[in-house]
Each structure stands twice: as structure tokens, then as C-alpha cells.
PDB file of N, CA, C, O and CB in Angstrom:
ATOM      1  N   UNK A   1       0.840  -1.169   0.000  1.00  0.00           N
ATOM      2  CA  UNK A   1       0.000   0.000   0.000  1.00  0.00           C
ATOM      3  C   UNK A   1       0.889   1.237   0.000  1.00  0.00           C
ATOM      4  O   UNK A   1       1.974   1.198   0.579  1.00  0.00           O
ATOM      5  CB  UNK A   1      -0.958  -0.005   1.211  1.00  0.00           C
ATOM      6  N   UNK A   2       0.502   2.250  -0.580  1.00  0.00           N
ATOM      7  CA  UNK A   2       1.210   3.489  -0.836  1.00  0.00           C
ATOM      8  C   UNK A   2       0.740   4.063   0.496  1.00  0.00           C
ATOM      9  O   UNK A   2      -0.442   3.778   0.688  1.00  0.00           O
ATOM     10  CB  UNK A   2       0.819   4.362  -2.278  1.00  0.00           C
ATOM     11  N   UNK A   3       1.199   4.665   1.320  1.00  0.00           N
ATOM     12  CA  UNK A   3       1.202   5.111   2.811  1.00  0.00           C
ATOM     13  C   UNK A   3       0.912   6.725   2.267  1.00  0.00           C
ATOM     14  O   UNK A   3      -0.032   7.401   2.678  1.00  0.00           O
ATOM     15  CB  UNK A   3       2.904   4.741   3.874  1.00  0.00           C
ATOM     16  N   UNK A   4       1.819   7.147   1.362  1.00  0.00           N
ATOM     17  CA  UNK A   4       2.121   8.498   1.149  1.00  0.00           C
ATOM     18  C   UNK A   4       0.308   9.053   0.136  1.00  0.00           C
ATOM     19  O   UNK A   4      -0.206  10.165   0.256  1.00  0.00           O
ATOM     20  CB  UNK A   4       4.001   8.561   0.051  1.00  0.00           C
ATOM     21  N   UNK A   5      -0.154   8.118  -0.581  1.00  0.00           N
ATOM     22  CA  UNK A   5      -1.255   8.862  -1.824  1.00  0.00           C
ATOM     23  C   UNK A   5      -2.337   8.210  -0.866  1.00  0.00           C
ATOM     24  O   UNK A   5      -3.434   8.691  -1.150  1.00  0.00           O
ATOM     25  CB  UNK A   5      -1.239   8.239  -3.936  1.00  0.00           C
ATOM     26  N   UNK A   6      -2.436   7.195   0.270  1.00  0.00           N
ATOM     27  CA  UNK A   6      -3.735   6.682   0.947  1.00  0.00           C
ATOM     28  C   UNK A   6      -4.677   7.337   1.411  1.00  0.00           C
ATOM     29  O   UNK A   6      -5.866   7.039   1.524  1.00  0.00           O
ATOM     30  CB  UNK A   6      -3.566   6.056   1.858  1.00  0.00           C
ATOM     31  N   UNK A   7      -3.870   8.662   1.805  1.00  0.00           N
ATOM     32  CA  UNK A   7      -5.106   9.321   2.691  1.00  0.00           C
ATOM     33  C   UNK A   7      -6.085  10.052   1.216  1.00  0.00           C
ATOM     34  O   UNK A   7      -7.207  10.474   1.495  1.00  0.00           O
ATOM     35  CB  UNK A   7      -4.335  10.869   4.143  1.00  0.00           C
ATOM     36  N   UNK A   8      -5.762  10.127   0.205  1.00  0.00           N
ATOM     37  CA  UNK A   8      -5.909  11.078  -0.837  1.00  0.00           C
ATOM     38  C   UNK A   8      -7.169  10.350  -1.408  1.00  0.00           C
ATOM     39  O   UNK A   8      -7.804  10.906  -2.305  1.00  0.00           O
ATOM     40  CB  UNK A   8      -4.552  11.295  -1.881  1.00  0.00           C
ATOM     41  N   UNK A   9      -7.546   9.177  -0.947  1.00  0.00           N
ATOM     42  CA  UNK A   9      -8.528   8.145  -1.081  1.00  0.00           C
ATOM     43  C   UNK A   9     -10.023   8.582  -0.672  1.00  0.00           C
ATOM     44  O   UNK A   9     -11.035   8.312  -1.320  1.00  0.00           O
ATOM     45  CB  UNK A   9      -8.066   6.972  -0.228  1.00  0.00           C
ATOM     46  N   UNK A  10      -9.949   9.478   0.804  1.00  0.00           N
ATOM     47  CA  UNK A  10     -11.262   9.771   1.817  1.00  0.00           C
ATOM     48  C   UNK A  10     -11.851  10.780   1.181  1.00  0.00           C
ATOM     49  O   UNK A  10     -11.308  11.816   0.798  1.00  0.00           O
ATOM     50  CB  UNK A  10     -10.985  10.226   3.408  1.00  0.00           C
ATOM     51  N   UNK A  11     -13.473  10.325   1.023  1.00  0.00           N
ATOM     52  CA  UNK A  11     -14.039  11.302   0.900  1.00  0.00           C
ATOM     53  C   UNK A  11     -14.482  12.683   2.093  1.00  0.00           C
ATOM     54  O   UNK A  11     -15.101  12.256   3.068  1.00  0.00           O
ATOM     55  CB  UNK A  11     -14.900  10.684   0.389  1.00  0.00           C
ATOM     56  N   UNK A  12     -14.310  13.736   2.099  1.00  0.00           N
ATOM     57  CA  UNK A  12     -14.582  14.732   3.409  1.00  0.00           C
ATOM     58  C   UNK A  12     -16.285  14.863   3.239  1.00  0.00           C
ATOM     59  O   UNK A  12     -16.839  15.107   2.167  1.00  0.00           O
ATOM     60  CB  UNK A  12     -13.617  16.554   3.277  1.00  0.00           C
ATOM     61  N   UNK A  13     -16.860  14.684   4.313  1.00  0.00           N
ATOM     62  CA  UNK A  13     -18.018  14.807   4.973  1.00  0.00           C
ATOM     63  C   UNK A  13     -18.589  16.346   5.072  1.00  0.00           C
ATOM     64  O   UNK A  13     -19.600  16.792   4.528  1.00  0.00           O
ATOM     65  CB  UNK A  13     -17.784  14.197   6.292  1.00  0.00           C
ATOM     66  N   UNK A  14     -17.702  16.992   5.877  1.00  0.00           N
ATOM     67  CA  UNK A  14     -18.179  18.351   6.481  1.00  0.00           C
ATOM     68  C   UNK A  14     -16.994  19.184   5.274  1.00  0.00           C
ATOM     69  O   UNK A  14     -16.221  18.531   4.574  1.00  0.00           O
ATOM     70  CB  UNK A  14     -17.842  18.591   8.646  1.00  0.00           C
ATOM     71  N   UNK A  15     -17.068  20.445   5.254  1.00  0.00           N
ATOM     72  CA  UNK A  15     -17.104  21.452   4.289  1.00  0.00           C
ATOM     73  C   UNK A  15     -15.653  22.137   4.627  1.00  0.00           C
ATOM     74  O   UNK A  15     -15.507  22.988   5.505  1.00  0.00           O
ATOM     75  CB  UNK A  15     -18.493  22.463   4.426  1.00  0.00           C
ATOM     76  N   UNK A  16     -14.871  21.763   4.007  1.00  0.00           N
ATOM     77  CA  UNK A  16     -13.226  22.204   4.582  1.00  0.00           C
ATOM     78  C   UNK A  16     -12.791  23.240   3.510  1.00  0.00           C
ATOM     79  O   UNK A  16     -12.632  22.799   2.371  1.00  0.00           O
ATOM     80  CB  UNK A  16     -11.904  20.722   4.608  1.00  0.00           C
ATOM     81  N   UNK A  17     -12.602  24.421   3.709  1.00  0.00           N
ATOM     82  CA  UNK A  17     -11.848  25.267   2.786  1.00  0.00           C
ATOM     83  C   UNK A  17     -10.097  25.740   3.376  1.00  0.00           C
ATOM     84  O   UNK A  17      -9.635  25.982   4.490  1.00  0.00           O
ATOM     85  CB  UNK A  17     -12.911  26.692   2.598  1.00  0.00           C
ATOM     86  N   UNK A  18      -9.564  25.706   2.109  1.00  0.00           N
ATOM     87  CA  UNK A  18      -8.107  26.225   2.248  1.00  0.00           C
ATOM     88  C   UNK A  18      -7.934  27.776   1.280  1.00  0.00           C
ATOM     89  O   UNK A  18      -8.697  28.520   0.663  1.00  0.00           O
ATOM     90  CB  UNK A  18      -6.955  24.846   1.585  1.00  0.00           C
ATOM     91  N   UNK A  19      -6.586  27.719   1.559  1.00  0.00           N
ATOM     92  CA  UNK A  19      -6.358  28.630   1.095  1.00  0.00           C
ATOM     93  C   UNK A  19      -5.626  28.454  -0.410  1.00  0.00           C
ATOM     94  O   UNK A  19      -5.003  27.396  -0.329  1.00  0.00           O
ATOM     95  CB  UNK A  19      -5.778  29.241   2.058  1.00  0.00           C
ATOM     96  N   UNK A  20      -5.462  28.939  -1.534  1.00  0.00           N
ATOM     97  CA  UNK A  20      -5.133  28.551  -3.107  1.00  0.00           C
ATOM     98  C   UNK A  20      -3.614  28.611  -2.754  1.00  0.00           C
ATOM     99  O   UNK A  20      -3.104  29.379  -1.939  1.00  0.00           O
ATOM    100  CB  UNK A  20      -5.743  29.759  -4.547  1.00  0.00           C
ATOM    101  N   UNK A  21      -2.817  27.425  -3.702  1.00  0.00           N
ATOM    102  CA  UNK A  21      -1.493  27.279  -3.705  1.00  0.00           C
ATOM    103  C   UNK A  21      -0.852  28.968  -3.896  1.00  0.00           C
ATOM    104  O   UNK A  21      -1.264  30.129  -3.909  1.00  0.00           O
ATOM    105  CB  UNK A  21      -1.105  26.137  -4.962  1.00  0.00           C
ATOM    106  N   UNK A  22      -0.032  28.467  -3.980  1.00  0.00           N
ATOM    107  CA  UNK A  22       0.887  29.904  -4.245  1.00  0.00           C
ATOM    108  C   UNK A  22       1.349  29.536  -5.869  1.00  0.00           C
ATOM    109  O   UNK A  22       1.573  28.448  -6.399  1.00  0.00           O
ATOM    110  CB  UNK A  22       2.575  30.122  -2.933  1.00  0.00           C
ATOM    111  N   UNK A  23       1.372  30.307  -6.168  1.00  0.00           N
ATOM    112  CA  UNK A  23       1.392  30.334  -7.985  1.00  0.00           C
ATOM    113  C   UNK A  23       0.113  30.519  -8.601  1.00  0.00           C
ATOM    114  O   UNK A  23       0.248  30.588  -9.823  1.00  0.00           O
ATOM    115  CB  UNK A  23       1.909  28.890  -8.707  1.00  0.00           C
ATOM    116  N   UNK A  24      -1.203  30.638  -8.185  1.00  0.00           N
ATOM    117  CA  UNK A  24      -2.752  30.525  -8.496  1.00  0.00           C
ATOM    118  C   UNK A  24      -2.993  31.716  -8.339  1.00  0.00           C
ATOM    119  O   UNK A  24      -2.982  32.251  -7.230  1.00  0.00           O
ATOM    120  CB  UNK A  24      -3.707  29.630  -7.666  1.00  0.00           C
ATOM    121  N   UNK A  25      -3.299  32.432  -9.634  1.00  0.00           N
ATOM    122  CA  UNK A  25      -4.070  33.400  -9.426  1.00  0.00           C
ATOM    123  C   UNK A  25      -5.147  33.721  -9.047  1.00  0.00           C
ATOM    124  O   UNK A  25      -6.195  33.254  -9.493  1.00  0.00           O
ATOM    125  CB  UNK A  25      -4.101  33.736  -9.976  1.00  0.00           C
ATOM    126  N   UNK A  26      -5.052  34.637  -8.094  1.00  0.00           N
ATOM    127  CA  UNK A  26      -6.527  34.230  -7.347  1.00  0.00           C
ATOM    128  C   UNK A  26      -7.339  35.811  -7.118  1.00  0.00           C
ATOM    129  O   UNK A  26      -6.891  36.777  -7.737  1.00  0.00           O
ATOM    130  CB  UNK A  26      -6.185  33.300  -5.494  1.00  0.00           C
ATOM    131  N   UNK A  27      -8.330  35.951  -6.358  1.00  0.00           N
ATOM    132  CA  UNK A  27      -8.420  37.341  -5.611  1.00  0.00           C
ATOM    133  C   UNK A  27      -7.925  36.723  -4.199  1.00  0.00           C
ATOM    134  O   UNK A  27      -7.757  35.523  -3.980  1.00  0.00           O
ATOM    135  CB  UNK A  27     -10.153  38.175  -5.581  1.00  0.00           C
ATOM    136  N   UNK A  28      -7.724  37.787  -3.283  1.00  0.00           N
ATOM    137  CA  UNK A  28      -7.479  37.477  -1.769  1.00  0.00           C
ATOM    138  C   UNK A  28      -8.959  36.901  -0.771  1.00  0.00           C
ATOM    139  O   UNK A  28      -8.867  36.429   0.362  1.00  0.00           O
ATOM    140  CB  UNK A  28      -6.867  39.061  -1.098  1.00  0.00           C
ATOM    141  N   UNK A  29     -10.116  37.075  -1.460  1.00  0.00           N
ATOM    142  CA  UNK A  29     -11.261  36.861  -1.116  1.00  0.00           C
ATOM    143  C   UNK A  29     -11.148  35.247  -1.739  1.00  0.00           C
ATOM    144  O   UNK A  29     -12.214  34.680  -1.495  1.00  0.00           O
ATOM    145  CB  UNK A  29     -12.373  38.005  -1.675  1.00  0.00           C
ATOM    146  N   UNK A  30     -10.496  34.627  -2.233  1.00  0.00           N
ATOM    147  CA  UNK A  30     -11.089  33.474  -2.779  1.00  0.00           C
ATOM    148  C   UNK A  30     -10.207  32.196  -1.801  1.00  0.00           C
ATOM    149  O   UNK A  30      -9.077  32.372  -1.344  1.00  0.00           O
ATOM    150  CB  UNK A  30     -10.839  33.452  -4.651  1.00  0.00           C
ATOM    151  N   UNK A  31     -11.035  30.909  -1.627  1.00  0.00           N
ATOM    152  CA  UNK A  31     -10.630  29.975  -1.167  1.00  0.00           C
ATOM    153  C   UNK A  31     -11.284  28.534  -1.767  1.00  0.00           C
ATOM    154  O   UNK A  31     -12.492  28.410  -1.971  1.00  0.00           O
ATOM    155  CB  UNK A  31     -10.760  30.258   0.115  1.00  0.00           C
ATOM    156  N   UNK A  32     -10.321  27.495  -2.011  1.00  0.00           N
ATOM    157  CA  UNK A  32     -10.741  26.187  -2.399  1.00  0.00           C
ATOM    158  C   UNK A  32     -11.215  25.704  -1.400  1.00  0.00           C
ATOM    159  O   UNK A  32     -10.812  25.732  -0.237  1.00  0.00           O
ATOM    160  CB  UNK A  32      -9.853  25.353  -2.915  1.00  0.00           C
ATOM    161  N   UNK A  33     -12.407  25.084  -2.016  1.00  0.00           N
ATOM    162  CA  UNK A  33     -13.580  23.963  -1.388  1.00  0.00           C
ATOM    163  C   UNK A  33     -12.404  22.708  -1.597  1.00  0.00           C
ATOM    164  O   UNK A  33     -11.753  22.608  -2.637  1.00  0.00           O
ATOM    165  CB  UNK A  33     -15.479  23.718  -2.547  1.00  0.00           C
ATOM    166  N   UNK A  34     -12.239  21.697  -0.328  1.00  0.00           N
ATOM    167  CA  UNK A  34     -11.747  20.232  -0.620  1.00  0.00           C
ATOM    168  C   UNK A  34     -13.028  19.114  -0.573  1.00  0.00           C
ATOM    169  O   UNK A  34     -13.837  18.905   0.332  1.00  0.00           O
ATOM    170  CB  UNK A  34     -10.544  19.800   0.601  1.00  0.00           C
ATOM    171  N   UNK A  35     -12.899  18.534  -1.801  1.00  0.00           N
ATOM    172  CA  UNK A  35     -14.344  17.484  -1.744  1.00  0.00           C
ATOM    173  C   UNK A  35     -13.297  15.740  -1.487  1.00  0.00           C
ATOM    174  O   UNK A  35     -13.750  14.598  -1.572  1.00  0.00           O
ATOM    175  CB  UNK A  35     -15.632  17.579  -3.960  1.00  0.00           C
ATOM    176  N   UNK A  36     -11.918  16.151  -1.186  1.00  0.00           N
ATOM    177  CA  UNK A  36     -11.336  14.930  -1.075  1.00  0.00           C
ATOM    178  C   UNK A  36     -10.229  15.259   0.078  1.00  0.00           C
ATOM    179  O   UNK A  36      -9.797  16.410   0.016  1.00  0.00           O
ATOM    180  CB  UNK A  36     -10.763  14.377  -2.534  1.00  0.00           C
ATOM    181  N   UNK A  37      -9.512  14.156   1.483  1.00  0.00           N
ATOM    182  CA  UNK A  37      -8.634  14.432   2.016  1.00  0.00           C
ATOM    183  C   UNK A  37      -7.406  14.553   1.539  1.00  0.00           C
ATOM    184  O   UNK A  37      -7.172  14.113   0.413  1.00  0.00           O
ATOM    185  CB  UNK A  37      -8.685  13.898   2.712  1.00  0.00           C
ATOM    186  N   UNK A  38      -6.480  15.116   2.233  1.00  0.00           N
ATOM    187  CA  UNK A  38      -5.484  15.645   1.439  1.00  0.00           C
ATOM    188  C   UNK A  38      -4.661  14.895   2.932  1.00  0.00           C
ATOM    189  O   UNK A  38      -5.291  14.731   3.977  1.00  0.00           O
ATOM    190  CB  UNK A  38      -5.477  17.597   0.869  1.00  0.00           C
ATOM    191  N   UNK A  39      -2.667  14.370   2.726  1.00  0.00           N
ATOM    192  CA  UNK A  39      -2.134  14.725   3.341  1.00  0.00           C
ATOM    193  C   UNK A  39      -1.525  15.565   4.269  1.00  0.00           C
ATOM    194  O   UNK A  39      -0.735  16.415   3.859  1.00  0.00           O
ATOM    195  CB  UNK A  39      -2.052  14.541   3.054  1.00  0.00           C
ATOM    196  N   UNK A  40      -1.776  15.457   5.490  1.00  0.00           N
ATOM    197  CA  UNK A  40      -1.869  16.675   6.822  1.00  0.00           C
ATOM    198  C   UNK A  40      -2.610  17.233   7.046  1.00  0.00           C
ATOM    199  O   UNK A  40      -2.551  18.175   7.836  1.00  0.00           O
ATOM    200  CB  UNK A  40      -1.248  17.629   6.962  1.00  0.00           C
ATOM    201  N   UNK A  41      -3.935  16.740   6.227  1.00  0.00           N
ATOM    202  CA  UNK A  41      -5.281  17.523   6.811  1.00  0.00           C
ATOM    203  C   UNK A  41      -5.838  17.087   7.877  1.00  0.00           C
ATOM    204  O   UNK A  41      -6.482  16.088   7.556  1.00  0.00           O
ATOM    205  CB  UNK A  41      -6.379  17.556   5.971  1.00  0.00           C
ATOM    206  N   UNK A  42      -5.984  17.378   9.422  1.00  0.00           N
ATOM    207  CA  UNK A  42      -6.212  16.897  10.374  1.00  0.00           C
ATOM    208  C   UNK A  42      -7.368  15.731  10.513  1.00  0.00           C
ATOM    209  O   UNK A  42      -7.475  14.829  11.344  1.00  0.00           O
ATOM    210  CB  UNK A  42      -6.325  17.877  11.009  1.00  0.00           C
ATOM    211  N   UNK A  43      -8.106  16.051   9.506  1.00  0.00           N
ATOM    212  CA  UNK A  43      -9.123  15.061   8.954  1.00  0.00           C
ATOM    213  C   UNK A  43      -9.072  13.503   8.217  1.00  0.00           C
ATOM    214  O   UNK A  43      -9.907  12.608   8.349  1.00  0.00           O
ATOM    215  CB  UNK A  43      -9.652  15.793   8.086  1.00  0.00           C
ATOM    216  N   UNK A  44      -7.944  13.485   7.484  1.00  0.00           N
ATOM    217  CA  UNK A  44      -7.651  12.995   6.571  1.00  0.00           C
ATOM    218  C   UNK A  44      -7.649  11.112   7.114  1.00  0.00           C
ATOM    219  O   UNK A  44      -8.309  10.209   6.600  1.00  0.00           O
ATOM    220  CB  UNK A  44      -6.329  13.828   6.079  1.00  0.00           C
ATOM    221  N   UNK A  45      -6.726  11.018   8.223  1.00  0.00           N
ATOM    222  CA  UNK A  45      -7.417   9.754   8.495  1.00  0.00           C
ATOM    223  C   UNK A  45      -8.488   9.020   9.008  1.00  0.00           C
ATOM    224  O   UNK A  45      -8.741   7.822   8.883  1.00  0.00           O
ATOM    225  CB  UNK A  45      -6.969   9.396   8.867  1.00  0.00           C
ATOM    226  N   UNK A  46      -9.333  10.278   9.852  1.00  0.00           N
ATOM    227  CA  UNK A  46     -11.087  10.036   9.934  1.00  0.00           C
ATOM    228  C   UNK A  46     -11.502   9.472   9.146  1.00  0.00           C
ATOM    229  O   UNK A  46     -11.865   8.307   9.306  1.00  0.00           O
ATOM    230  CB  UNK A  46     -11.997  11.027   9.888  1.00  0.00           C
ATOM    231  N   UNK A  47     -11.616  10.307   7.674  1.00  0.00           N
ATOM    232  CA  UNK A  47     -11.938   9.856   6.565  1.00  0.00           C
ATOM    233  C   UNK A  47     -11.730   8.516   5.792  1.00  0.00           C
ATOM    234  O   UNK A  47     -12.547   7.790   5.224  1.00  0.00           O
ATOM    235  CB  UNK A  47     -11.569  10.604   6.046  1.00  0.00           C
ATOM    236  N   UNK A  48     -10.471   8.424   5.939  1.00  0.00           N
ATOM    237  CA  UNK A  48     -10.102   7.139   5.107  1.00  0.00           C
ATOM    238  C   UNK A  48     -10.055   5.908   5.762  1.00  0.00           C
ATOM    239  O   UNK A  48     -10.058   4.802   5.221  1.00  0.00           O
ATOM    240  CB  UNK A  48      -8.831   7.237   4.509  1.00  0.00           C
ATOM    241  N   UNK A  49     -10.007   6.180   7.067  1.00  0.00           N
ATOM    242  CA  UNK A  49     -10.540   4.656   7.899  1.00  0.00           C
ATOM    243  C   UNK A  49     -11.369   3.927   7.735  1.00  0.00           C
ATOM    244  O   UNK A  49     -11.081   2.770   7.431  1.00  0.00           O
ATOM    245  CB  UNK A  49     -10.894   4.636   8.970  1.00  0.00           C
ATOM    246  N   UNK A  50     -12.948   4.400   7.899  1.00  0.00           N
ATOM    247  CA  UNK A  50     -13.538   4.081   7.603  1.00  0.00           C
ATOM    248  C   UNK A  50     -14.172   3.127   5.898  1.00  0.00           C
ATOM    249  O   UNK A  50     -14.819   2.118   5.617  1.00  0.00           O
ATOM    250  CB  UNK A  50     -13.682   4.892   8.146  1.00  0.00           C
ATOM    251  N   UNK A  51     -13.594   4.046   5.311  1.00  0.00           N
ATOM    252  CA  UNK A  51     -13.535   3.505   3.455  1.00  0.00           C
ATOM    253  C   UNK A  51     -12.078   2.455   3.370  1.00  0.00           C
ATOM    254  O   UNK A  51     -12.078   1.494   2.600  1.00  0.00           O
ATOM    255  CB  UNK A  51     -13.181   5.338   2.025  1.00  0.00           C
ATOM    256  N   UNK A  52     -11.343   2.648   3.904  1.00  0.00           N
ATOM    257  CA  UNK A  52     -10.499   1.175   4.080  1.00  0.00           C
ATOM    258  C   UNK A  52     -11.099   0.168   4.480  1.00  0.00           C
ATOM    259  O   UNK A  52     -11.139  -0.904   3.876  1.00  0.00           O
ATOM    260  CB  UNK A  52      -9.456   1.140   4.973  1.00  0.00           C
ATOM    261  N   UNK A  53     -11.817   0.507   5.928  1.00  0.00           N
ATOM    262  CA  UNK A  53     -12.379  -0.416   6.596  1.00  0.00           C
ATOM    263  C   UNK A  53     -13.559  -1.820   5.838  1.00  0.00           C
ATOM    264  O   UNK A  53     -13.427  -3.030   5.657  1.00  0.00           O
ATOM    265  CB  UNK A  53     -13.014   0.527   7.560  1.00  0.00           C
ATOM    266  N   UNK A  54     -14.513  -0.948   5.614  1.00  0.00           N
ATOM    267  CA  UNK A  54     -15.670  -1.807   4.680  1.00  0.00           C
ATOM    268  C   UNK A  54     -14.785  -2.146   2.931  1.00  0.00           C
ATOM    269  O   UNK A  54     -15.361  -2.856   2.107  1.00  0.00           O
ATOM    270  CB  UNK A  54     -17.496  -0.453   4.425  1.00  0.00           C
ATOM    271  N   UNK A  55     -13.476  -1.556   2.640  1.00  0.00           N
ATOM    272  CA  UNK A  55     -12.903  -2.528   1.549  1.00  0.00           C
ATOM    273  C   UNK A  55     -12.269  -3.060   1.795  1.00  0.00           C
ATOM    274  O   UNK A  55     -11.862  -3.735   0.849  1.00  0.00           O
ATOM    275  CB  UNK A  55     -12.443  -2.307   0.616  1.00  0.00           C
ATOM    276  N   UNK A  56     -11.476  -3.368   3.292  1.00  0.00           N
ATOM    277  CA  UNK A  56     -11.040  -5.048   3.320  1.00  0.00           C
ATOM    278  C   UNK A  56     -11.792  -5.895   3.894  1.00  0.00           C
ATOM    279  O   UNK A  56     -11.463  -7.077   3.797  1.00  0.00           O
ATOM    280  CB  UNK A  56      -9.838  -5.385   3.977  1.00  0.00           C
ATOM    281  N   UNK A  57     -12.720  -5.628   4.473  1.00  0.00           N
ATOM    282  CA  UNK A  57     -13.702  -6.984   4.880  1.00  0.00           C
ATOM    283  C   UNK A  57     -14.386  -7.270   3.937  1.00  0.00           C
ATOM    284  O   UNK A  57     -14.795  -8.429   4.002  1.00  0.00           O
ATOM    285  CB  UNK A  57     -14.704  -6.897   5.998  1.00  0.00           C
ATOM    286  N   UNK A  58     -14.846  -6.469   2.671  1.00  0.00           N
ATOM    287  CA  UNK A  58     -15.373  -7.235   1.574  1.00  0.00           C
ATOM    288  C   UNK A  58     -14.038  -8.186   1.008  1.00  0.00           C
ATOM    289  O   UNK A  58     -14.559  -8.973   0.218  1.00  0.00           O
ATOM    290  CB  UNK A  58     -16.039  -6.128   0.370  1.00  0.00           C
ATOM    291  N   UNK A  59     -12.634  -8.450   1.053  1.00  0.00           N
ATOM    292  CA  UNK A  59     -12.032  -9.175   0.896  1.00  0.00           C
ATOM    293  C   UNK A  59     -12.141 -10.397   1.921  1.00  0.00           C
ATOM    294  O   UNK A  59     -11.684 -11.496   1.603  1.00  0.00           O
ATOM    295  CB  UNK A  59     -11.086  -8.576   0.727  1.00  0.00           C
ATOM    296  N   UNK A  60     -12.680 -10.210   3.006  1.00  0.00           N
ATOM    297  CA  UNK A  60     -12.910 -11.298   3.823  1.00  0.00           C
ATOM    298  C   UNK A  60     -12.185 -11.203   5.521  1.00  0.00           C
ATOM    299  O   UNK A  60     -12.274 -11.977   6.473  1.00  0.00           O
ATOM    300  CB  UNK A  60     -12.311 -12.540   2.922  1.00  0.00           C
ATOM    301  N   UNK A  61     -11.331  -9.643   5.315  1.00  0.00           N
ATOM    302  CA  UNK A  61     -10.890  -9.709   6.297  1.00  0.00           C
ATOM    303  C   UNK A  61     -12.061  -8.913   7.997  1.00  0.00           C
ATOM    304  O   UNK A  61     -12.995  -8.113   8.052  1.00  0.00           O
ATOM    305  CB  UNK A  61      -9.486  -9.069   5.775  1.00  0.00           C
ATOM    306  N   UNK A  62     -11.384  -9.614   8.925  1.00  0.00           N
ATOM    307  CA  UNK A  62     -12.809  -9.212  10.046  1.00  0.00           C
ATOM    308  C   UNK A  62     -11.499  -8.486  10.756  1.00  0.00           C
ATOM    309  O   UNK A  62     -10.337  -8.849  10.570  1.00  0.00           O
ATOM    310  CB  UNK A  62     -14.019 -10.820  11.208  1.00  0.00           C
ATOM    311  N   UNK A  63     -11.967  -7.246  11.718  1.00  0.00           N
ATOM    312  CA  UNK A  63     -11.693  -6.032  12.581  1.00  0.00           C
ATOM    313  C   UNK A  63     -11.435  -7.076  13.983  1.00  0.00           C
ATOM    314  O   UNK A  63     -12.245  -7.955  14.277  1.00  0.00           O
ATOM    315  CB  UNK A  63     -13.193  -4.684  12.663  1.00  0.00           C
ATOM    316  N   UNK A  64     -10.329  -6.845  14.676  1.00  0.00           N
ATOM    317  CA  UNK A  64     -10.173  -7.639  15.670  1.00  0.00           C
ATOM    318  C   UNK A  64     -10.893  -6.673  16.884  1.00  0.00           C
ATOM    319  O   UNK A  64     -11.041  -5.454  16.799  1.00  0.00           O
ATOM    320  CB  UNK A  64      -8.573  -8.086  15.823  1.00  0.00           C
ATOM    321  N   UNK A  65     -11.349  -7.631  18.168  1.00  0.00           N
ATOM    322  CA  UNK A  65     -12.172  -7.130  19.287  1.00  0.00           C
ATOM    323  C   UNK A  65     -11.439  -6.219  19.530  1.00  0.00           C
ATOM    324  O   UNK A  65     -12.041  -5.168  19.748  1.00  0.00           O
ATOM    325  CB  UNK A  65     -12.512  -7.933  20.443  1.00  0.00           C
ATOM    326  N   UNK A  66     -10.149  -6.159  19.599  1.00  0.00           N
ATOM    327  CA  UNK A  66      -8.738  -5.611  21.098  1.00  0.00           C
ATOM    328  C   UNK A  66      -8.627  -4.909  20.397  1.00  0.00           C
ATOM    329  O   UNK A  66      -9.108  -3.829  20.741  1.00  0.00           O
ATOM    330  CB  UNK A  66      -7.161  -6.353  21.786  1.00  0.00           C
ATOM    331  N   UNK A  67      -8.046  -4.928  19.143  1.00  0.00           N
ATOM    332  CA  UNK A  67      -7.405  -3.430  18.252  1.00  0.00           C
ATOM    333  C   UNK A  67      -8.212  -3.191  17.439  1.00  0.00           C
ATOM    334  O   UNK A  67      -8.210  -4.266  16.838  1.00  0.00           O
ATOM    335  CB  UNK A  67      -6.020  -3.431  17.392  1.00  0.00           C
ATOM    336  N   UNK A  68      -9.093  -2.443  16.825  1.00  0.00           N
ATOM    337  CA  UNK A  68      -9.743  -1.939  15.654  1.00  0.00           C
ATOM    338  C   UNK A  68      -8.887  -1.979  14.495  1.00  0.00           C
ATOM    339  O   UNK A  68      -9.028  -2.833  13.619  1.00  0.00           O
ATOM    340  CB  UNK A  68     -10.206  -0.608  15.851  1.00  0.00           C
ATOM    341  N   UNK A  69      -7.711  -0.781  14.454  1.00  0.00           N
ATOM    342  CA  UNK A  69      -7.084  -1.152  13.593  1.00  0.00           C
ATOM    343  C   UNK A  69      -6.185  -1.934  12.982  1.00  0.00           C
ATOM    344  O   UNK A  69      -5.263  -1.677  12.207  1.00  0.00           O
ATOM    345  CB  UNK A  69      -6.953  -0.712  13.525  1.00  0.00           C
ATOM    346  N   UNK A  70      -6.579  -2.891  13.431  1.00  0.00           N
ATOM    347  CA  UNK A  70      -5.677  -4.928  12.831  1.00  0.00           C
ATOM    348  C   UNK A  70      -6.926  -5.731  12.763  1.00  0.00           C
ATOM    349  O   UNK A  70      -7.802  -6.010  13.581  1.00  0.00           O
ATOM    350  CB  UNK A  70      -4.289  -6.123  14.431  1.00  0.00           C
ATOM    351  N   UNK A  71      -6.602  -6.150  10.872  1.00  0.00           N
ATOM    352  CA  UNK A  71      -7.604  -6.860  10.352  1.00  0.00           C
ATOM    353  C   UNK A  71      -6.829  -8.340  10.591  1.00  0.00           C
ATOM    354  O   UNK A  71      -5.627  -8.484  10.812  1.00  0.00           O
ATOM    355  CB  UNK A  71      -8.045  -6.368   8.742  1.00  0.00           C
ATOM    356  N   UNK A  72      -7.924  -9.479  10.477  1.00  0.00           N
ATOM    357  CA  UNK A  72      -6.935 -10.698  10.450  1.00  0.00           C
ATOM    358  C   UNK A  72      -7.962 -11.268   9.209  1.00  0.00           C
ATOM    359  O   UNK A  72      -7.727 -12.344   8.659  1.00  0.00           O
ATOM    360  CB  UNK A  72      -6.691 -11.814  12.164  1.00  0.00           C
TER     361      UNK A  72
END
């Protein structure tokens, strides 16, 4: 699994705006809507847990009692 592009997977729920790269012309009034998590977005593994979660147990794997996150 790519560790580094995984989180880039989650869809965001609630309504996160940033601010436009630098090189983007922009006005100073303007900000990007994210409709996807991004790396270091405090959100980002909320998101993608869950959508990992229900695609490896459709492979067959089950969520252990003790740790959530260790499939067997």
C-alpha cells in the first residue's frame, strides 16, 4: 500500500476550505472547497478509515475485538 497517496482516497463529509497554492491566481477573497482528504489535513485519516475499513472486509478480512485497527 502506498502510505504516502492513501489518505488522498477519503471522501470529506463536512465542508473544509483552504487557502489557493501559491502560484494561483486568485483574488485574496477566494478559497478552495476540498471534496477529497489531502495529506496533513487533520481530517484525513477520519476519513479514510472508515472507506479502508468496509474494503477489506469485503475481501474477507474481520476487525479484531482488542485493536480496531488490525484486520486478520
Amino acid at each position: 500500500m502506498d502510505v504516502k497517496n492513501a489518505f488522498l482516497n477519503g471522501d470529506i463529509i463536512e465542508e473544509v476550505y483552504v487557502k489557493p497554492p501559491h502560484g494561483y491566481d486568485h483574488s485574496p477573497s477566494q478559497a478552495c472547497k476540498l471534496f477529497r482528504a489531502l495529506h496533513g489535513l487533520k481530517q484525513a485519516p477520519q476519513v479514510w478509515f472508515p472507506k479502508f475499513g468496509t474494503t477489506i472486509t469485503t475481501f474477507g478480512f474481520c476487525s479484531s475485538p482488542h485493536k480496531p485497527g488490525l484486520f486478520i
